[in-house]
N, C-alpha and C positions, 0 to 999 in steps of 0.2 A: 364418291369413289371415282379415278379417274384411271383411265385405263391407257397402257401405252404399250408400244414392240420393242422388241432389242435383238438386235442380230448377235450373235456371238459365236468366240472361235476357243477355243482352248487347247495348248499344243501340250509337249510333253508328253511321258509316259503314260498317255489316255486311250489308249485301243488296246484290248486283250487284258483289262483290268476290270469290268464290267461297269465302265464310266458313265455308258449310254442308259443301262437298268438304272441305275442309282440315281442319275440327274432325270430320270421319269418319276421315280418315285418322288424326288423331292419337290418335284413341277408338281405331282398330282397334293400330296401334302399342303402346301400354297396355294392352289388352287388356281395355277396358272397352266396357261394350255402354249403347247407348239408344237416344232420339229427339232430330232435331234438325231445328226449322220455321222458317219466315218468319212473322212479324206481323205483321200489318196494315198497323199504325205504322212499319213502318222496325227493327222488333229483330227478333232472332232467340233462342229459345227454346227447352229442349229439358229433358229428364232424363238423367241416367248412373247408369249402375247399375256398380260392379263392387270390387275390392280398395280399400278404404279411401286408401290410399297413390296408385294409380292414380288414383284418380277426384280424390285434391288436385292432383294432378299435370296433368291435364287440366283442370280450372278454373281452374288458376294461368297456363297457355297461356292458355288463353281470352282473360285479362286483354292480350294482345300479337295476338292473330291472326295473321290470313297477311298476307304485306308491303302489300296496298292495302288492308289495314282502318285504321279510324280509331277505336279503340272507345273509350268515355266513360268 
């Protein structure tokens, strides 16, 4: 098992839709650990740290969010 980081950003309709509860849940589901914040600007930001595998699997979610995101 090989473990890796990945910084990430996701813009769009992501703050005030519960983007940050949802992408913890699915971090902890995987079994992969990080941070994940608000921005300024309206994105949401964070790092993952955990199983190589895991952590595509989690940024590929990303890419769809929870059902009232709108990401770009």
């Amino acid at each position: 098992m090989s473990e890796m980081a990945k910084r990430f950003r996701v813009t769009g309709r992501v703050q005030g839709v519960a983007f940050r509860a949802w992408a913890q849940e699915e971090a902890r589901a995987l079994g992969v650990r990080g941070a994940i914040y608000n921005e300024p600007r309206g994105s949401v930001a964070g790092v993952v740290i955990g199983d190589a595998d895991n952590v595509s699997t989690f940024l590929a979610a990303l890419e769809d969010g929870p059902p009232a995101a709108v990401v770009a």
